[in-house]
DOLUM-11466 format. One record per residue: x, y, z of N, C-alpha, C, O, CB in turn; residue in three letters. Coordinates in steps of 0.02 Angstrom, whole numbers, plus 50000, padded with zeros to 5 digits. Glycine has a CB too. Layout:
<sites>
XYZXYZXYZXYZXYZAla ...
</sites>
This chain:
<sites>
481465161248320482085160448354482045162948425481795168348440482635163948317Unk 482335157748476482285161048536482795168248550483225170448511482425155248586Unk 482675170248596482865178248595483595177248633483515174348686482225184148645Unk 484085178448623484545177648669484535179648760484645176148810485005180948634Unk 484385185948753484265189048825483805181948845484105179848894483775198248828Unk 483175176748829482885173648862483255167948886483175165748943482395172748835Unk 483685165448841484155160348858484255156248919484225150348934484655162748850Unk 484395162748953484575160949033484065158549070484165154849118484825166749075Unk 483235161249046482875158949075482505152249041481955149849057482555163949092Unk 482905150148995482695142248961483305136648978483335130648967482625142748863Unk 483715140549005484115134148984484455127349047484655127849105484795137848945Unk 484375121849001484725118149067485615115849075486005113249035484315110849070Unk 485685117949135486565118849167486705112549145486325107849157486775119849263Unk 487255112049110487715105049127488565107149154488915111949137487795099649040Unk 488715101549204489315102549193489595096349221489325093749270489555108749218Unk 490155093749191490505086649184490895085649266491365088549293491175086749108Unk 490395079349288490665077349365490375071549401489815070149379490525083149415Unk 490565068149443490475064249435489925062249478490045065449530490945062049430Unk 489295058349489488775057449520488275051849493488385049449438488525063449522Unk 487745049849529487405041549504486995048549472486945054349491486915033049575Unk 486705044249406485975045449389485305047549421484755049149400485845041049371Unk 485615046849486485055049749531485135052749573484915050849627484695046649556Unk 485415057349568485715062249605485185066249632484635064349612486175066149566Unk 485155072449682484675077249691484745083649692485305084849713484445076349735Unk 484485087949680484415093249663484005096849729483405095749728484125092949597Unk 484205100349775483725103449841483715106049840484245108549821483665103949893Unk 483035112149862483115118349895482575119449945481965118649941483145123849847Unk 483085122350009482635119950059482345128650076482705132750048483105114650132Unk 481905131050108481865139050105481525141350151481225137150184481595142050048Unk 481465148250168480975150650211480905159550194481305164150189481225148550293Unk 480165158550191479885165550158479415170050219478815170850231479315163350082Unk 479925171950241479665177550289479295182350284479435186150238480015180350309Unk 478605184450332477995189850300477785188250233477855192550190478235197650293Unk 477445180950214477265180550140476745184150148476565186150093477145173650104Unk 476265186750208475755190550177475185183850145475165178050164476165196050111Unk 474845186650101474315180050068474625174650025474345169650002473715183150015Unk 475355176750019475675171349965475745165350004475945165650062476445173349931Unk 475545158549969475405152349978475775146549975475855141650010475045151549949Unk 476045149549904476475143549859477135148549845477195154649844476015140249770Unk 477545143649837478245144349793478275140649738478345134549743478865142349829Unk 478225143549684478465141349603478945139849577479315144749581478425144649563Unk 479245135149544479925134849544479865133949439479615128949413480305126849608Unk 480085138549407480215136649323480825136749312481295139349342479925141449267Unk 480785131349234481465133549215481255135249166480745132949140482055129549211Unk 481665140449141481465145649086480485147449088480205149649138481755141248999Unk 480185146049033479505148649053479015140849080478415140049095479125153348973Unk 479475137149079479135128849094478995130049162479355134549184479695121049085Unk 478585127649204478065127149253478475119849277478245114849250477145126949220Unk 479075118649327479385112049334478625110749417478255106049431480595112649357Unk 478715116949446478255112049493478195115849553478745117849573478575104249512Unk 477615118049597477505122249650477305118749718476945113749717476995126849628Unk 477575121749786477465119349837477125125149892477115131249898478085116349851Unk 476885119549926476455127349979476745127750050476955122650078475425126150000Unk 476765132950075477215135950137476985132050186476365131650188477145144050159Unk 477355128450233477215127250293476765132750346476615138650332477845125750313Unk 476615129650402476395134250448477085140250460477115146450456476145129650521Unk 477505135550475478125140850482478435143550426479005145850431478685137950516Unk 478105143550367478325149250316478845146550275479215150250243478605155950350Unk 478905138950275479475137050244479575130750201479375126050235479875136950289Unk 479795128650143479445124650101480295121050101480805122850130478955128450021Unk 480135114850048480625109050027480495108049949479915106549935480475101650071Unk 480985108649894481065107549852481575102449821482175103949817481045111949842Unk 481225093949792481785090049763481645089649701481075091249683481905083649790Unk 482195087149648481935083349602482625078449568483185079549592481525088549548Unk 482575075149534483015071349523483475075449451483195079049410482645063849514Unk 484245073749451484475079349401485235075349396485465072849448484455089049437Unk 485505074949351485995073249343486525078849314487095077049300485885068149313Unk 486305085249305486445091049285486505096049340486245093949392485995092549239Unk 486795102549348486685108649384486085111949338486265112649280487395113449391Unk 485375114249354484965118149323484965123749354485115124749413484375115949316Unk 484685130149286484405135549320483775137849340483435140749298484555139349296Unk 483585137149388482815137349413482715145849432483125149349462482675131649494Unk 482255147349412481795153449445481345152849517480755151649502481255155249389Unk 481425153149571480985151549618480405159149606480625164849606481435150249701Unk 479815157749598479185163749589478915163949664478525159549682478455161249526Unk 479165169649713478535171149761478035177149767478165181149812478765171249821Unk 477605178149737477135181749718477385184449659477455181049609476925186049763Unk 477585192649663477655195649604478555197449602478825201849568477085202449601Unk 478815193149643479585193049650479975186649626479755181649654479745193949724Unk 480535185249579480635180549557481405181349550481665186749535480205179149505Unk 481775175149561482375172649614482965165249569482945159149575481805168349703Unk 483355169049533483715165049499484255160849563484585163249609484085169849436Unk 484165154149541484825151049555484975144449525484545141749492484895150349624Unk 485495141749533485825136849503486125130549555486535131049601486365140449465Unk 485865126249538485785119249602486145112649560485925108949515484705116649625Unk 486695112849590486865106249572486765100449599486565100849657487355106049566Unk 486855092949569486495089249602487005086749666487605086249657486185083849552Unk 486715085349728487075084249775487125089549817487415087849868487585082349756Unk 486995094149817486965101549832486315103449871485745102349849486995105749762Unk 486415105749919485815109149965485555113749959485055112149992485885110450015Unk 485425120249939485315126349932484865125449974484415121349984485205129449872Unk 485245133250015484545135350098484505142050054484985145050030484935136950223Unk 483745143950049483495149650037482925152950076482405151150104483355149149981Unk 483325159950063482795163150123482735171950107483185175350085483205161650218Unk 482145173950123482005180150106481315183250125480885179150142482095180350040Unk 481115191050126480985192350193480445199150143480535204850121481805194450260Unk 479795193350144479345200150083479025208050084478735211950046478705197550063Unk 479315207550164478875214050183479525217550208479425223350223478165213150247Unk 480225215150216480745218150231481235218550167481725214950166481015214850289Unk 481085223250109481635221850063481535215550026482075212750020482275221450099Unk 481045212249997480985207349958481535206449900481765200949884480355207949934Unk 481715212549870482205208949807483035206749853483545205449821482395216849723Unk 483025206649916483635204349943483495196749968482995193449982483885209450003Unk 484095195749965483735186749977484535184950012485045188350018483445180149872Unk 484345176450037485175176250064484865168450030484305166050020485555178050174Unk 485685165750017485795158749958486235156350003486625160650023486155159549867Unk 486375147150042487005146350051486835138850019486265136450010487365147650130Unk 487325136550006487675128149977487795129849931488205125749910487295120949967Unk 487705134449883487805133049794488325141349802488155146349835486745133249722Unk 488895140749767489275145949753489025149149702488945155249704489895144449744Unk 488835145149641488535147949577487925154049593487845159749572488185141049534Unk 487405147949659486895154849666487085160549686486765165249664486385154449707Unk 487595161949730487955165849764488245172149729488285177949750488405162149788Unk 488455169149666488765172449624488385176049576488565181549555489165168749599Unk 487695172049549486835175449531486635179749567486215184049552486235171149536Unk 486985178849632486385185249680487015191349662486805196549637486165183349807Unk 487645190949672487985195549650487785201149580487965206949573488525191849643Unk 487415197349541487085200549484486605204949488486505210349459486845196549449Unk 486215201049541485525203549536485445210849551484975213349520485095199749582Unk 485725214149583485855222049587485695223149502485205225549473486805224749618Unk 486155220949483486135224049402485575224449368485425228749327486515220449353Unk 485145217649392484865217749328484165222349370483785225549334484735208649283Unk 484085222449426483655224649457483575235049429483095238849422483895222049540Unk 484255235649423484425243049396483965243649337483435246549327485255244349373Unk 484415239249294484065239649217483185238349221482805242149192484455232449161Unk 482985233849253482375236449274481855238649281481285237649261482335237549283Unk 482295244349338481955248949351482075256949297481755262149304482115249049424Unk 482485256049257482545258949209482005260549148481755265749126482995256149196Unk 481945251749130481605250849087480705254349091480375257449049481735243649084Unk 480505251349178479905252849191479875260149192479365263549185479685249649247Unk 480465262049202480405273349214480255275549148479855279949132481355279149238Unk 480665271449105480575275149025479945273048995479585275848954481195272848967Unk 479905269049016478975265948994478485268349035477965268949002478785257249002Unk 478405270349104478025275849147477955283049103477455286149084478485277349223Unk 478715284449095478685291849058478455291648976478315296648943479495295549062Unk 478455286448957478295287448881477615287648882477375292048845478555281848831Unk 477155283548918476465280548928476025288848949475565291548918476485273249003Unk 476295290548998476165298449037476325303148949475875303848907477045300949128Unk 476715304648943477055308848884476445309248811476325314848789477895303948859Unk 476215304948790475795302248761475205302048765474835301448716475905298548760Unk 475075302448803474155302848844473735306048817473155304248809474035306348916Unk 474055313648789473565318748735473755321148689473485326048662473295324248755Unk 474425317448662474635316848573474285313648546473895309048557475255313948548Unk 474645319248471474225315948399474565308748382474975305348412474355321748319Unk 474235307948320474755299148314475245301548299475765299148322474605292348254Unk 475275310048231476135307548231476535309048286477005305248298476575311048174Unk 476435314348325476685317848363476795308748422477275308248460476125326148384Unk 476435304748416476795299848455477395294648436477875292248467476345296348475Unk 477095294148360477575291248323478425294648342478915291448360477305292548245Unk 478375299848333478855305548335479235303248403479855303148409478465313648338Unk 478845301748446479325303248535479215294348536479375292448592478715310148634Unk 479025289248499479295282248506479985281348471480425277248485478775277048474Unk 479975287748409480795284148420481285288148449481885287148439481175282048353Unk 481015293448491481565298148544481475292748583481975289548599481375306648583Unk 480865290848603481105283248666481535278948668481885277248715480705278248675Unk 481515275548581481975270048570482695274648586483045274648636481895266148483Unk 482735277448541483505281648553483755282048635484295279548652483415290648523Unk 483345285148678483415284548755483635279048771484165277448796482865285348793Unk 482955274748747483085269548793483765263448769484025259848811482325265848801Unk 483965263548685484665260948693485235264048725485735260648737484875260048638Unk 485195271848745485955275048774485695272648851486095269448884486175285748759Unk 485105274048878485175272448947485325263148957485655261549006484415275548986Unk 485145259048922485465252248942486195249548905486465244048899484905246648926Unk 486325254848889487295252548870487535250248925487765244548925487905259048849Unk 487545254148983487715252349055487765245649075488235243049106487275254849099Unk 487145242449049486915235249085487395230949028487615225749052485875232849085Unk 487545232048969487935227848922488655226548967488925221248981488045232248842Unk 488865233048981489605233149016489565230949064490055227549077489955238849028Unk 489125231049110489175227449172489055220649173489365217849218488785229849215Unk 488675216549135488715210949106489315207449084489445201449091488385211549064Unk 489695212449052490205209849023490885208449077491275203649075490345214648965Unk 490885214449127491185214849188491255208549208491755204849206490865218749235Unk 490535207249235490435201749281490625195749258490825191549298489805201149299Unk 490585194649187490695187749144491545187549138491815182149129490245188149054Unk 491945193449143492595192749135492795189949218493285186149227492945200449105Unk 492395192149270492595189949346492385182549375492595179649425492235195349397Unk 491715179449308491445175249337491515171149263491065170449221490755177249378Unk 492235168449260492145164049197491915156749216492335152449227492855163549154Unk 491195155249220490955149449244490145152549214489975157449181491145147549337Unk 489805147049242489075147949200488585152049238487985152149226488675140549185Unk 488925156049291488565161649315488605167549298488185171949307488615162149367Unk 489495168349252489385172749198489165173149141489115178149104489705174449189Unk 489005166049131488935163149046488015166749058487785170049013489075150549025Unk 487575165349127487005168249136487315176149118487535176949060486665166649215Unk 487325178749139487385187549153487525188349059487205192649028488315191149225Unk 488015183849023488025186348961487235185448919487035189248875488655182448924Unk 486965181048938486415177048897485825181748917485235181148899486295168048921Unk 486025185348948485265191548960485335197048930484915201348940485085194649037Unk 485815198148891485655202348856485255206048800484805202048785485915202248854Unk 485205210448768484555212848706485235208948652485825210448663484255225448689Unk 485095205148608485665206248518485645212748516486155215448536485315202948426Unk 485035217848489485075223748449485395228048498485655232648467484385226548419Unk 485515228748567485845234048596486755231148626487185234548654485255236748664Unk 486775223548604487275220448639487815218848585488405219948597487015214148678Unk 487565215348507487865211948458488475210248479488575204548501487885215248399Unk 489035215648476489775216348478489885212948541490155207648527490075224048475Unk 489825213348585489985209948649489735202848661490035198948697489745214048702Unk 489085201148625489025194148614489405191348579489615185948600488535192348594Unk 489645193548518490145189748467490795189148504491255185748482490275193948393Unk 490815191548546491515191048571491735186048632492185181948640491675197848591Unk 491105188748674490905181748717490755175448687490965170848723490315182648753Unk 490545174048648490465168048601490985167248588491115161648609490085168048544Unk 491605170148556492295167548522492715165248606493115160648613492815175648461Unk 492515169048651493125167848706492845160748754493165157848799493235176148765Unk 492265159448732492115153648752491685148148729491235144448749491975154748795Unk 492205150048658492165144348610492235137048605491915133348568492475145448576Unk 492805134848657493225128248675492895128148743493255124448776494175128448675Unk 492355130448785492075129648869491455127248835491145127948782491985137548934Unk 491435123548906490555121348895490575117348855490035114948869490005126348868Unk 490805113148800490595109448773490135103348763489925100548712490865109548768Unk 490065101948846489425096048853489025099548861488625095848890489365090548905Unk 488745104948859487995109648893487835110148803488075112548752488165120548957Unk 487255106048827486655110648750486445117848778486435121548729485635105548730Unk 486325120248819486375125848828486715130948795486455134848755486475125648869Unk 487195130948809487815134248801487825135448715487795140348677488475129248834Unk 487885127248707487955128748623487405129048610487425130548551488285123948573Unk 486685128448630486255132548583486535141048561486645144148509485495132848625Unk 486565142348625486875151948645487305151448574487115154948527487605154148745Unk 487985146148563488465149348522488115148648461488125152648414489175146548522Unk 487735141948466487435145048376486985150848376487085154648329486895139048330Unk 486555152348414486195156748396486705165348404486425170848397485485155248445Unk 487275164848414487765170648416487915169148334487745173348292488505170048481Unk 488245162948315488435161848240487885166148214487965172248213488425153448210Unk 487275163348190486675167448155486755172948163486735176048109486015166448173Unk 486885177848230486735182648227487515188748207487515194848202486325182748290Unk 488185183248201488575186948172488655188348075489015192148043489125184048205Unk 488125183248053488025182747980487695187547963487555187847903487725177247955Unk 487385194348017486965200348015487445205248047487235210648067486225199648054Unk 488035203748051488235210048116488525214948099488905212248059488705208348172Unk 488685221548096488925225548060489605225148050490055223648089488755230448078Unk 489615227247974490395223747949490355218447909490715218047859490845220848007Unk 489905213447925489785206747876489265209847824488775213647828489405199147923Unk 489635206047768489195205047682488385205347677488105199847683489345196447647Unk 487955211547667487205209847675487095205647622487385206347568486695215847674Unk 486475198747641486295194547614486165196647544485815201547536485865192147647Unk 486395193647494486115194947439485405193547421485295187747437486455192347403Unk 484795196547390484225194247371484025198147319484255203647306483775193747419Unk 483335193347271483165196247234482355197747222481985192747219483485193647194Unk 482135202347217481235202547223481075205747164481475207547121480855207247291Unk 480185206647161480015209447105479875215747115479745217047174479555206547076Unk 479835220947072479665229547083478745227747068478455222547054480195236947002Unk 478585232447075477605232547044477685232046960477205230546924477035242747065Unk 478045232846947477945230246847478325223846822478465222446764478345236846786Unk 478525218846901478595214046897479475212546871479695207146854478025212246862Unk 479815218646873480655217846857480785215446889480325214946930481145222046852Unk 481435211446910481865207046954482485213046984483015214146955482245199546901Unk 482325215247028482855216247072483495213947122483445208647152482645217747092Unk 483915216847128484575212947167484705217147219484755223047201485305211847122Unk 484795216047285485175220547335486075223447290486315229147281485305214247421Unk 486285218047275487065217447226486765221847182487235225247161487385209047184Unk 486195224047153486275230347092486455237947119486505243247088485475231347050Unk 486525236447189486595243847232487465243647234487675249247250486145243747329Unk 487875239847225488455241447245488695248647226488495252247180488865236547221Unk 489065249447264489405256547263489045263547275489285269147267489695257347197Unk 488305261747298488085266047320487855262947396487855256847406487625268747271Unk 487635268047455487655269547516486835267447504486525270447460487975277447543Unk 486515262547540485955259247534485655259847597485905258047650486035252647511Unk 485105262347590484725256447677483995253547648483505256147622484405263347780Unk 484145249047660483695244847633483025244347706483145242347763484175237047609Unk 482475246347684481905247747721481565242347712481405240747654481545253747706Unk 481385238547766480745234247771479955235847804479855237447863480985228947807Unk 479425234947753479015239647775478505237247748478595235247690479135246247764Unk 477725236447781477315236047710476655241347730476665244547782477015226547686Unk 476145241747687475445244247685475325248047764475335253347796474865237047670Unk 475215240447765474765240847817475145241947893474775241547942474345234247813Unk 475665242947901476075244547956476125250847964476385254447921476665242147953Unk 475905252848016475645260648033476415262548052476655266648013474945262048108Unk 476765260648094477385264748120477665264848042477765270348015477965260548188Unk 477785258848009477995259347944477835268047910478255272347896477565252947905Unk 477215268447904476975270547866477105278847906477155283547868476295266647848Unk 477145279647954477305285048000478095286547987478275292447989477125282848081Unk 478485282347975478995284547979479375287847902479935290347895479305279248013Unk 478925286947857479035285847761479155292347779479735292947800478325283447686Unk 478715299147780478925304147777479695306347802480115309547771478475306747802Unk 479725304347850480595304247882480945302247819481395306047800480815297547953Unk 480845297747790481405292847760481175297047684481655297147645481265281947769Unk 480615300047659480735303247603481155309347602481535310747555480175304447580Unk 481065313847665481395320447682482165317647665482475320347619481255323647771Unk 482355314147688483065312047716483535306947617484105305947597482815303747815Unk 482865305747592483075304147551483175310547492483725311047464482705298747542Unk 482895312947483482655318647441483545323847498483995327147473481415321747459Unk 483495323347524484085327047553484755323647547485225327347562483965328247624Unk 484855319947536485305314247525485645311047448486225309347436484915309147553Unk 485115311147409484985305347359485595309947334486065307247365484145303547309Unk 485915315647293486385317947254487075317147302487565320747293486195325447229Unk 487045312247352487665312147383487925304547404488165303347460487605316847443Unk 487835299647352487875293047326487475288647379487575282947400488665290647316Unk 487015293047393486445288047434485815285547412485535289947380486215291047488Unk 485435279747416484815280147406484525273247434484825268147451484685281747333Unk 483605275147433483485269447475483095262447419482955263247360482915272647546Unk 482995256347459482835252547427482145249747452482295245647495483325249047421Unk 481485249947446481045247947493480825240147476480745238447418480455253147495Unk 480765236647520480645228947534480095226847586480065225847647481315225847561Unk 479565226647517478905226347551478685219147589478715213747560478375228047494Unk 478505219747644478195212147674477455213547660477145211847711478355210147770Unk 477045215847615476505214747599476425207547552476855204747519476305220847571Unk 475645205547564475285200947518474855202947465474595197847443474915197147553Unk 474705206847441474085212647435474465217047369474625222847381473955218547525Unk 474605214147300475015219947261474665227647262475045232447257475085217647178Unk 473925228747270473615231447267473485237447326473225242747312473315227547251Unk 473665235947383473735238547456474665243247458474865248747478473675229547521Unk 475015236547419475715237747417475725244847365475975250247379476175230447387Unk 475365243047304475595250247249475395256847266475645262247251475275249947175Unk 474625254847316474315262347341474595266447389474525272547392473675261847370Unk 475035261647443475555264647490475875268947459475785275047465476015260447518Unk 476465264847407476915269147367476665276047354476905281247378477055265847303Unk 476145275547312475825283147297475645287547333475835293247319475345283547271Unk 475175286147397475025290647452475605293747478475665299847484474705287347505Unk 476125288347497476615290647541477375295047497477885297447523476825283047585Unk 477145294547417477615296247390478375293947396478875297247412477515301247399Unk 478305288447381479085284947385479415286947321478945288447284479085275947390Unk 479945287747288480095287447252480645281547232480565278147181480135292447251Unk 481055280847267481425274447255481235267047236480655264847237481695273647304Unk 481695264147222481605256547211481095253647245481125256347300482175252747228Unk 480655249947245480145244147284480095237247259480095236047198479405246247283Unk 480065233747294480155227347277479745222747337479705225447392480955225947270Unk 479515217247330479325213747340479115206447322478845206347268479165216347347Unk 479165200147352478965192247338478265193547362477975188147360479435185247385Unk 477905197647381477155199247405477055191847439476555190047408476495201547334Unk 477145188847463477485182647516477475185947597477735181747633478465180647491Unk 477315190447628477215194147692477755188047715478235185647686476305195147732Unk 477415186547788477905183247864478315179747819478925180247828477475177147936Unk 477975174447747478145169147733478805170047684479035165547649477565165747708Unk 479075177047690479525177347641480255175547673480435177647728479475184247606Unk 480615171947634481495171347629481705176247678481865174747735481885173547549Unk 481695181247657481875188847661481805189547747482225193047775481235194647608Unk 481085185147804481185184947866481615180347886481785180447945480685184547895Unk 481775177447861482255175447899482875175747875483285174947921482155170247917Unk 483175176947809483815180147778484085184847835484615184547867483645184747705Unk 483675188147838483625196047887483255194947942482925199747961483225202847851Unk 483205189747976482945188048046482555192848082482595194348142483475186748088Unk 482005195848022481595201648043481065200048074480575198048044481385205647994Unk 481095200648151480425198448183479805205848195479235205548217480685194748270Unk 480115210848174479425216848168479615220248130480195222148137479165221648226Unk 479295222348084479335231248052479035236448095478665235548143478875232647975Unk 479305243648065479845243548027480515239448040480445236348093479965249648024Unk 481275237948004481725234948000482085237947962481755239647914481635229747990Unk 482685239847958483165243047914484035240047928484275238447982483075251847931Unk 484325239947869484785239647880485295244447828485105244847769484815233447886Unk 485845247547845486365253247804486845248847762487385247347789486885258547863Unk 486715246347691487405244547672487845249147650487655254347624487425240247627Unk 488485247447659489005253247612489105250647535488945245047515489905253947649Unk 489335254747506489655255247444489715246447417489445243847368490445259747457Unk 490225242947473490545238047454489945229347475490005223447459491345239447498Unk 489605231947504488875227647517488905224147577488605219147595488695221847461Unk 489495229447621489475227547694488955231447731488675236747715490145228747727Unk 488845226547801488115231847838488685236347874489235235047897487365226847914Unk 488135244547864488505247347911488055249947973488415252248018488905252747879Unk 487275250147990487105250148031486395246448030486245245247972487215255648048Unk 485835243948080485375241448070484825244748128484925246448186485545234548067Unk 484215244948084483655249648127483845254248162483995254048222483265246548172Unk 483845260348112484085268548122483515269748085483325268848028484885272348090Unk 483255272748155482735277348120482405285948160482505287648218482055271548115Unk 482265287448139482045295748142482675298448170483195296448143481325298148196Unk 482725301848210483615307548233484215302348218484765303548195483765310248348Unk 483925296448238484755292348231484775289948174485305287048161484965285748280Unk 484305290048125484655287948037484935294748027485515295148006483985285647958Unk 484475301848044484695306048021485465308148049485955308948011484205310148025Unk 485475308648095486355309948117486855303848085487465304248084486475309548218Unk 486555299348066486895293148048487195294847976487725292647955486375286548048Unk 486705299547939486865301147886487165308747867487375311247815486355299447857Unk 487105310347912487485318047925488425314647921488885315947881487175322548032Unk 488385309647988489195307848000489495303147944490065300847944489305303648074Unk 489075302247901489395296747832489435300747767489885301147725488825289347810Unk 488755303947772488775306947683488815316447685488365320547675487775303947629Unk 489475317447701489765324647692489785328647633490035334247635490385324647707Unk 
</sites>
């Protein structure tokens, strides 16, 4: 499944107006101090539409034929430049690599105008992202494995509270820019750090857009991802334990579940069991317990885990790895994977793990 946050960089603009079949699409530009850069790249999403090389005077011409507004990426070196060109439309672009490269100036297209208004933002998040990945990389350098295991999920934890910011400001911008320059700013977001604010953006512009496959790719792939969202019914399924019983997620009702996806051979998996036995063994007399849901192939790899790592709970498995139901029921693209059902077989949280399952379960089971 494509990722939502990529969206924006796959998708093509439509919007209903009137023009021949052969309309054009321009952008005319000039790249000041390119330095050794040669060419200008122009993609949409990760597609390669087509590259041109700088004049003597530093300045290139981009057509193509379009009966649509698209969103193009212009690539100049290691700097890359969203905008949105409708057909009939001129876009003058210009920007200055040795003076401030991520500033750029856009005129003919309002839409791009309204993209560059973004770009602050996303430029923040960023540079965010690269600080917490500088410091984790440094941090790490002369830890043990667990002791790294340990500070990857103080990272994850970091790094979802430090990009909440970018969700809200996204959302900002999409309430100021109800047109498809906010419909971009929503479509970049993470699902796992955004969910709630996508489902909502999806319902408020439910009846817009309706000629853009774009768009409604976005709303279905929001549908899918509200059939997982917390609050909705976890999928029912059924697997086998190692002595070959038939298990049910539905045999857990009324007890406080998190159902762990995990197998053998998955080292963070397997790094994190101790967490999840402490926490269970601390837990289990207070209507909690866990359910493990192996993506192994290997019954043999799968039963020796159990034992080393001392699981005690339920295990189950279709020993079916990638190829099982279960990835895509649960749209699990890595382990580990977890999700919290309650009592009543609603989700109540998904991939909590080390401090944040544990506080998770401090604030539920009193």
């Amino acid at each position: 499944m494509m990722k939502l946050q990529h969206i924006a960089a796959l998708f093509l603009l439509a919007l209903t107006f009137s023009c021949s079949n052969k309309s054009v699409i321009s952008i005319l530009g000039e790249i000041d101090n390119p330095g050794n850069i040669k060419v200008v790249a122009f993609y949409e999403g990760d597609r390669k539409l087509d590259s041109v090389f700088l004049s003597d005077q530093n300045k290139f011409k981009f057509e193509r034929e379009a009966t649509q507004p698209r969103l193009l990426t212009l690539v100049v070196g290691k700097n890359k430049y969203p905008v949105i060109v409708s057909p009939g439309e001129k876009l003058s672009f210009k920007t200055d690599l040795q003076d401030k490269p991520e500033e750029y100036k856009v005129e003919g297209s309002e839409l791009s105008k309204s993209l560059q208004d973004f770009a602050p933002i996303q430029r923040r998040k960023e540079f965010l992202e690269d600080s917490l990945q500088s410091s984790f990389v440094k941090k790490i350098a002369d830890l043990s494995e667990n002791d790294v295991e340990s500070m990857r999920a103080d990272y994850l934890l970091q790094y979802k509270n430090s990009l909440n910011f970018y969700t809200v400001a996204a959302e900002d911008f999409a309430k100021k820019h109800p047109d498809l320059a906010g419909f971009y700013a929503m479509s970049t977001l993470d699902p796992e750090l955004a969910e709630e604010a996508l489902i909502q953006y999806a319902d408020r512009i439910k009846d817009q857009f309706a000629d853009n496959r774009t768009v409604e790719q976005f709303k279905e792939e929001v549908q899918k991802l509200r059939r997982l969202a917390v609050g909705q019914p976890a999928p029912d399924f059924e697997a086998y334990t190692p002595a070959n019983k038939t298990v049910k997620l539905s045999d857990f009702r009324g007890t406080y579940t998190l159902v762990d996806f995990w197998a053998s051979w998955c080292i963070p998996c397997r790094k994190e069991n101790p967490n999840i036995v402490r926490l269970y063994n601390q837990y289990k007399d207070k209507n909690f317990t866990v359910l493990g849901v192996s993506l192994d192939n290997n019954p043999g790899s799968w039963m020796r885990a159990i034992e080393d790592d001392k699981l005690q709970w339920m295990q189950v498995s279709d020993l079916k790895a990638w190829s099982s139901d279960l990835v895509i029921d649960y749209r699990i693209k890595a382990i580990p994977a977890s999700v919290v059902v309650d009592p009543n077989g609603n989700i109540m949280a998904k991939n909590l793990r080390g401090a944040e399952l544990e506080q998770f379960l401090k604030d539920h089971l009193k």
